[in-house]
C-alpha positions as CSV (number, residue, x, y, z in Angstrom):
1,X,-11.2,-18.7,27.4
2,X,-9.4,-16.1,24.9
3,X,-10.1,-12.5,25.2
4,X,-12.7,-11.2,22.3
5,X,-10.4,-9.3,19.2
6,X,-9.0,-6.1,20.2
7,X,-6.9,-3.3,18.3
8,X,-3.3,-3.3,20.4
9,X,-1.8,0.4,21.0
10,X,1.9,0.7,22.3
11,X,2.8,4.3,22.5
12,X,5.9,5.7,24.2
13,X,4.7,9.2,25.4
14,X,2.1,9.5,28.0
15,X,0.6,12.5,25.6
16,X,0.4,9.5,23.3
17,X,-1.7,7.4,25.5
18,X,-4.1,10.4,26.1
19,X,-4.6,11.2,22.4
20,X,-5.3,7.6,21.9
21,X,-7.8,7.4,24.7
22,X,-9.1,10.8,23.9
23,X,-9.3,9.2,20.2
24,X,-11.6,5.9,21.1
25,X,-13.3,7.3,24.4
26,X,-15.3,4.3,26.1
27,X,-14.0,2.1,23.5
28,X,-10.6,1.8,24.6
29,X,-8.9,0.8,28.0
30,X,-5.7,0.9,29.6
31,X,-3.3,-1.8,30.5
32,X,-1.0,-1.0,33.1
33,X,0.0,-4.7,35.1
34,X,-2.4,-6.4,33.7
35,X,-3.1,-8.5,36.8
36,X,-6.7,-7.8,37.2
37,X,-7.6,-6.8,33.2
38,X,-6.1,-10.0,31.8
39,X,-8.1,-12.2,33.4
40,X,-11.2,-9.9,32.8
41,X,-10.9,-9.7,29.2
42,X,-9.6,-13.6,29.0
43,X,-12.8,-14.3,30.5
44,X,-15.2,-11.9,28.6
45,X,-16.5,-10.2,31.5
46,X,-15.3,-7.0,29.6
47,X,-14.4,-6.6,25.9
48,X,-12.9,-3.3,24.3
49,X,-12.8,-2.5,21.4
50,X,-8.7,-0.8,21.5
51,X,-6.2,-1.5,24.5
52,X,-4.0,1.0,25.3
53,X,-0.6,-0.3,26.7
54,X,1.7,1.5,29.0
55,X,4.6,-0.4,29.7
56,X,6.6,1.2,27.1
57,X,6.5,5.2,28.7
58,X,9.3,5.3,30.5
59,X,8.5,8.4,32.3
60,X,5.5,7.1,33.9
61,X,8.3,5.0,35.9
62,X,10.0,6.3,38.8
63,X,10.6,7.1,42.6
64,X,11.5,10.7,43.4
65,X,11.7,12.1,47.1
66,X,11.3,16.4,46.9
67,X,10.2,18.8,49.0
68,X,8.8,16.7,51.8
69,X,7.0,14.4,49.2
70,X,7.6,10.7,47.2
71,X,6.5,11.2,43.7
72,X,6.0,7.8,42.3
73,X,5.2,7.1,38.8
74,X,2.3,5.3,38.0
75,X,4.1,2.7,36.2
76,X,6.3,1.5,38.8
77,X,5.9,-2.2,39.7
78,X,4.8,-2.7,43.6
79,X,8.0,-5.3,43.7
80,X,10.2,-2.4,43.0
81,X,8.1,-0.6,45.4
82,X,8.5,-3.1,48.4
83,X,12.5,-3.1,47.6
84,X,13.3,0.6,47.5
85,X,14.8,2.0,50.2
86,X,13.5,5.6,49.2
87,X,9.9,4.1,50.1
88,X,11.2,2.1,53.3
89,X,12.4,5.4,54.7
90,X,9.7,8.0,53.5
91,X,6.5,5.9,53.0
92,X,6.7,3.3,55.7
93,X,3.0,2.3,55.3
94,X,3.3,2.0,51.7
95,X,6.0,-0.2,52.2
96,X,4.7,-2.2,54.5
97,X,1.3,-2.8,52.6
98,X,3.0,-4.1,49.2
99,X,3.6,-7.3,50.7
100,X,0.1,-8.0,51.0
101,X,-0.8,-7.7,47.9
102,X,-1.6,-11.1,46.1
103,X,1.9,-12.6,45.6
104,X,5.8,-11.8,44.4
105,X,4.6,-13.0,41.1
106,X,1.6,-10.8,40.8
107,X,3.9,-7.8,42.3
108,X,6.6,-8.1,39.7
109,X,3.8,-7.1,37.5
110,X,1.7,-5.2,38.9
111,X,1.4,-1.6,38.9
112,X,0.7,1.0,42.0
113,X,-1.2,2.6,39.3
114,X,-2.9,-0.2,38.2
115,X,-4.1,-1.1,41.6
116,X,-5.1,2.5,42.0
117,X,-7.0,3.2,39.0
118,X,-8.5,-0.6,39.1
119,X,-10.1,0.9,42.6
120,X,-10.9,-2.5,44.6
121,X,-11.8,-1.3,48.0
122,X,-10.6,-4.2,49.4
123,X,-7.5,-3.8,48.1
124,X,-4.3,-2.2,49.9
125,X,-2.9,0.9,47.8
126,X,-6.1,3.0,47.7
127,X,-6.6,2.7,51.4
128,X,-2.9,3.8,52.1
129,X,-3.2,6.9,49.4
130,X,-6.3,7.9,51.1
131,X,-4.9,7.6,55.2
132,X,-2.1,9.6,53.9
133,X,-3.7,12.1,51.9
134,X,-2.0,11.3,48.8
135,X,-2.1,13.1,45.1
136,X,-2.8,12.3,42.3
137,X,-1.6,13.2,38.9
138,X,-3.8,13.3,36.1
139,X,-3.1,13.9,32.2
140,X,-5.2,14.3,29.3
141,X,-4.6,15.8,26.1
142,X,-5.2,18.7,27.9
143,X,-2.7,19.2,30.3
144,X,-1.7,17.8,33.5
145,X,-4.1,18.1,37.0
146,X,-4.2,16.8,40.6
147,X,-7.0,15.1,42.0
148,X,-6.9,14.6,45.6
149,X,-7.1,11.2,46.9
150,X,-10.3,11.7,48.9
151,X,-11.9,12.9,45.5
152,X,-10.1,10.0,43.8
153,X,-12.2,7.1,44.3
154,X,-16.0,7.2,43.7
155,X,-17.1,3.8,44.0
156,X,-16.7,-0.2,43.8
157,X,-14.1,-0.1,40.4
158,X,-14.8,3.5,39.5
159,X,-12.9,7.1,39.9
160,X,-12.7,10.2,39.0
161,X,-10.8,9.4,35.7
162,X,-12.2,10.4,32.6
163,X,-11.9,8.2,29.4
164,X,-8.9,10.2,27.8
165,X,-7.0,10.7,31.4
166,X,-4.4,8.8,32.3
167,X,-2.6,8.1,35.6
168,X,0.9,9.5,35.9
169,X,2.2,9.8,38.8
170,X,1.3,9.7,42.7
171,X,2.7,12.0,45.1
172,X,2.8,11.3,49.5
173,X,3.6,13.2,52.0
174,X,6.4,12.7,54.0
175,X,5.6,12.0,57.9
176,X,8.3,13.0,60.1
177,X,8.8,12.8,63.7
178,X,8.1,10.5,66.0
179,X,6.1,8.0,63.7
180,X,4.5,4.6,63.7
181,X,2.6,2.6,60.8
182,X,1.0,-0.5,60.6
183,X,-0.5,-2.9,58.6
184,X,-3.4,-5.2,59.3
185,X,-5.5,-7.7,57.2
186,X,-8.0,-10.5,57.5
187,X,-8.2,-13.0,54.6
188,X,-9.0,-16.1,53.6
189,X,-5.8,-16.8,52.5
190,X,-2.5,-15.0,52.5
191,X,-2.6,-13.4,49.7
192,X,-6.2,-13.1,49.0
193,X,-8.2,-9.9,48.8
194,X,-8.6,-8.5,52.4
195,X,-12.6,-9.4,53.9
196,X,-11.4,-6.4,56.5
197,X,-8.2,-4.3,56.6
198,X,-6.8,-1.3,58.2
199,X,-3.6,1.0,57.5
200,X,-2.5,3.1,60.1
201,X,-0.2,6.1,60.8
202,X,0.7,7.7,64.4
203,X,3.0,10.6,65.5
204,X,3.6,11.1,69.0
205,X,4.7,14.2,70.5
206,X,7.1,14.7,73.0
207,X,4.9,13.7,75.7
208,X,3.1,10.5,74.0
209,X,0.6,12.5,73.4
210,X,-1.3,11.8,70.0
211,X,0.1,14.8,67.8
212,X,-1.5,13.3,64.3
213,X,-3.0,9.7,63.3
214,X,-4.9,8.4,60.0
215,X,-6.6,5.4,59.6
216,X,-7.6,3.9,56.1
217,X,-10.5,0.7,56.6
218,X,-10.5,-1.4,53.4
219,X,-12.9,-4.0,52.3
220,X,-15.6,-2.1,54.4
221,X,-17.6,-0.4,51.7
222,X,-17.8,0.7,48.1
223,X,-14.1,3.0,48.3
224,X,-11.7,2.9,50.9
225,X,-12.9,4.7,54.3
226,X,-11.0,7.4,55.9
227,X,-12.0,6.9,59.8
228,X,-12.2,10.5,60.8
229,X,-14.2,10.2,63.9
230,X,-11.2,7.5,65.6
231,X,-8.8,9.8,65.0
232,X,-10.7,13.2,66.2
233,X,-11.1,10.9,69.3
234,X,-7.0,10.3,69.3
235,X,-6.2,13.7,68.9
236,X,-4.2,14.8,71.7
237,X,-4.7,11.6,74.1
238,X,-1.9,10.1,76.0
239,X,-1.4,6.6,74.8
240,X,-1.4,5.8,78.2
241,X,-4.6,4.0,78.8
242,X,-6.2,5.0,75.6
243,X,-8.7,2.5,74.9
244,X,-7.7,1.5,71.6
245,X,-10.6,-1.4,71.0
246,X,-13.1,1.8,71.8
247,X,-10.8,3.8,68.9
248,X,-11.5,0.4,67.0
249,X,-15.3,0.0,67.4
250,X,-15.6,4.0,66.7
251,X,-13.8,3.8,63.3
252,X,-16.3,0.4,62.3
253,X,-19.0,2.2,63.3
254,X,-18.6,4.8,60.3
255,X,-18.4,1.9,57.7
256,X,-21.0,0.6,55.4
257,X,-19.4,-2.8,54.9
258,X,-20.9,-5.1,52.0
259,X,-22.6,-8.1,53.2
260,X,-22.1,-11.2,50.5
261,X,-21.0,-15.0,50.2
262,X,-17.5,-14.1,51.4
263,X,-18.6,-12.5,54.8
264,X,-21.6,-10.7,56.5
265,X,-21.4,-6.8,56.9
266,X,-21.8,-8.0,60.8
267,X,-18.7,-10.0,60.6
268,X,-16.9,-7.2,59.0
269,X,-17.7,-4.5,61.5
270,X,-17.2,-7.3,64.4
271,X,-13.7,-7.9,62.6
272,X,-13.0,-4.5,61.6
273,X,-12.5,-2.5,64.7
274,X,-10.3,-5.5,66.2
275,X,-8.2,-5.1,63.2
276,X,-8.2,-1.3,63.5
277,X,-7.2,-1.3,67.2
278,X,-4.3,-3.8,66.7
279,X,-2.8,-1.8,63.6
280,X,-3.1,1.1,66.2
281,X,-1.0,-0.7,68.9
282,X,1.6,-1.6,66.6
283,X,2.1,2.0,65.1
284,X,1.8,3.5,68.4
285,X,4.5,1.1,70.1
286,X,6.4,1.8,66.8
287,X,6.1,5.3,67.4
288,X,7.4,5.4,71.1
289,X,10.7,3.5,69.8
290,X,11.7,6.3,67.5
């Protein structure tokens, strides 16, 4: 299949892009990676009118650590991502999501804020931006705005973006302390999208005690979940015979999983609070090594 005819825009300003989307409202759509959009459009599924390419604004590219935050520019490819020490250090969780995401081929392309703005919830990136209580940055012809990411993602493939905003940038905050992340997936296949997944963050205090924790559940509803009630049950436990499958089973228990050909919304939650409690273990045991 070959996309239907389109109108190709290539500006090198982000204000550009915005005019341009501003310009052709619903008719027009970004391409960032490409990964997901390609296929789409080669497949008519979608059609637009204009498309609005960003690989040509070189300051939507970039990592930047200030002020106790990573700013990262929504044009930087999730390969340079996984590579870059900057991330390693300050974002472990980020870091150690990328590598999930399809494969090296699809990450040399790819876009964080692609895979943002695209909003799969089964997909990595929006479950670690939301655990981690990441910002985004937003411009339009009319300025520049942050959108937190809580408030980011509205449902299955939709946000909070408006037709003439585009993504610039995305800022996390830096954990510090005695810190653990994790990663943890079930799939199909390596590579594929995630049936269940959970991203986890856990600082210890002196005492391994549970100072802070986050937990982001993807591939369990529309957006990625924010498990609130697991971690208000963490808060301030000794890791010493916390029941970490009973952390697990709390944090499935808020989810709304999809039930389809791929797997039931049983199956999910069954799956889903294992997956939670063994990311847990791993950042936790992470955590007491630091």
């Amino acid at each position: 299949m070959k996309p239907a005819p389109f109108a190709y825009h290539a500006p090198e300003r982000v204000a550009d892009a915005a005019a341009l989307l501003n310009e052709f409202g619903d008719e027009a759509k970004v391409l960032a990676g490409g990964q997901s959009l390609v296929p789409i459009m080669a497949l008519r599924l979608a059609r637009f009118e204009h498309v609005v390419d960003l690989n040509r604004v070189d300051e939507l590219r970039g990592i930047e650590r200030t002020n106790g935050t990573v700013r990262i520019g929504a044009m930087t490819r999730q390969a340079d991502i996984e590579r870059d020490p900057t991330v390693a250090e300050a974002i472990p969780l980020l870091a150690k999501a990328t590598p999930f995401i399809g494969h090296f081929q699809i990450r040399n392309r790819g876009t964080i804020g692609g895979s943002l703005a695209h909003a799969d919830p089964a997909a990595e990136y929006p479950a670690v931006a939301v655990a981690l209580d990441a910002e985004f940055e937003v411009t339009n012809p009319g300025g520049t705005r942050a959108v937190p990411a809580d408030e980011f993602f509205v449902s299955t493939f939709m946000t909070a973006l408006d037709t003439d905003d585009v993504l610039s940038a995305i800022r996390f905050p830096v954990w510090n302390g005695r810190c653990g992340f994790a990663v943890e997936e079930v799939a199909r296949r390596f590579g594929d999208f995630a049936l269940t997944g959970a991203v986890c963050a856990v600082e210890l205090d002196g005492e391994d005690k549970v100072a802070r924790s986050a937990i982001g559940m993807f591939g369990m509803g529309s957006t990625p979940l924010r498990a609130t009630d697991a971690e208000a049950a963490m808060a301030g436990a000794s890791v010493i015979g916390l029941d970490l499958e009973e952390v697990g089973r709390t944090a499935a228990a808020q989810t709304d999983p999809p039930d389809d050909i791929h797997a039931s919304a049983t199956y999910r939650r069954s799956v889903g609070a294992v997956v939670v409690a063994r990311a847990l273990r791993r950042a936790i045991e992470e955590a007491q090594r630091g």
